[in-house]
C-alpha positions in Angstrom: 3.9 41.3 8.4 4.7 38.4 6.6 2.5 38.6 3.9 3.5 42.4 3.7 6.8 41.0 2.9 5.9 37.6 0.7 3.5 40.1 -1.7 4.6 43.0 -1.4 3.6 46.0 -2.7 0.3 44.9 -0.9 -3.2 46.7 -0.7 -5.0 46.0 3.3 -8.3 44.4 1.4 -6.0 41.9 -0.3 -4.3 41.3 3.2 -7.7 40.9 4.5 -8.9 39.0 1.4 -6.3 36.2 2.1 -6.5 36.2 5.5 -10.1 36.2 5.1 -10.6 37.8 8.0 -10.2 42.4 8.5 -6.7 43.6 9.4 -7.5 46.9 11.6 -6.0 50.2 10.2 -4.1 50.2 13.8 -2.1 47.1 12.9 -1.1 49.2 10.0 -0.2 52.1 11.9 1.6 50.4 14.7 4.1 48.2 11.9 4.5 51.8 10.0 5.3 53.7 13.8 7.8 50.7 14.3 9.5 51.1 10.8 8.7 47.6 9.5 6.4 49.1 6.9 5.8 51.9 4.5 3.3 53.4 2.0 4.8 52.8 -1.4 1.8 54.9 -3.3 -1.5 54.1 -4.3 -2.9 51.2 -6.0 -4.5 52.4 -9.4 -8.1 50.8 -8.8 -11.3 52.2 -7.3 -11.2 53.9 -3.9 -7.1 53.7 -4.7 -6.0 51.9 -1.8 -2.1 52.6 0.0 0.4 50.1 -1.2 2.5 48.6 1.5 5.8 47.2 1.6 8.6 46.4 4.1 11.9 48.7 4.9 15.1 48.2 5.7 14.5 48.2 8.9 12.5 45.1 8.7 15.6 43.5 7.3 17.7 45.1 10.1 15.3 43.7 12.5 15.1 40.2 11.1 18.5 39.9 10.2 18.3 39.6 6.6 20.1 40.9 3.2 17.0 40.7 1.4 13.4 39.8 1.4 14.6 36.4 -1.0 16.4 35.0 2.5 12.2 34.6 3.4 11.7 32.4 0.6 11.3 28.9 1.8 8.5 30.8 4.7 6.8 32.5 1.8 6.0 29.5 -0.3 2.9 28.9 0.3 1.9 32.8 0.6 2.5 34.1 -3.1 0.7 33.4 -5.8 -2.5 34.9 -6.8 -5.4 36.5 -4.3 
């Protein structure tokens, strides 16, 4: 989830390519049943993968204004795949 929200909008291979290890399409499912996540469209590449980002209620959840607050927690998470 955090990565969701420190790259987001995110494909699941480049989750999986930074975690270097595979994120199962359930993990996906359960954040998106929950209302931390949602499909933002399609990457434009080969196989066009789903885009995910976080909502508001992610925020709500967390107790944030914005995904900036996460900042200092995300430093070392953005940057190139």
């Amino acid at each position: 989830l955090l990565l969701i929200a420190a790259r987001q909008p995110v494909t699941r291979p480049e989750i999986e390519s930074f975690r270097d290890a595979s994120l199962p399409q359930k993990t996906l499912t359960l954040l998106q049943e929950k209302g931390l996540i949602r499909s933002v469209g399609r990457k434009p590449v080969p196989g066009q993968p789903q885009l995910w980002a976080t909502t508001e209620t992610f925020l709500v959840t967390y107790g944030l204004r914005s995904v900036a607050e996460l900042d200092p927690l995300l430093e070392g998470l953005k940057g190139p795949l």
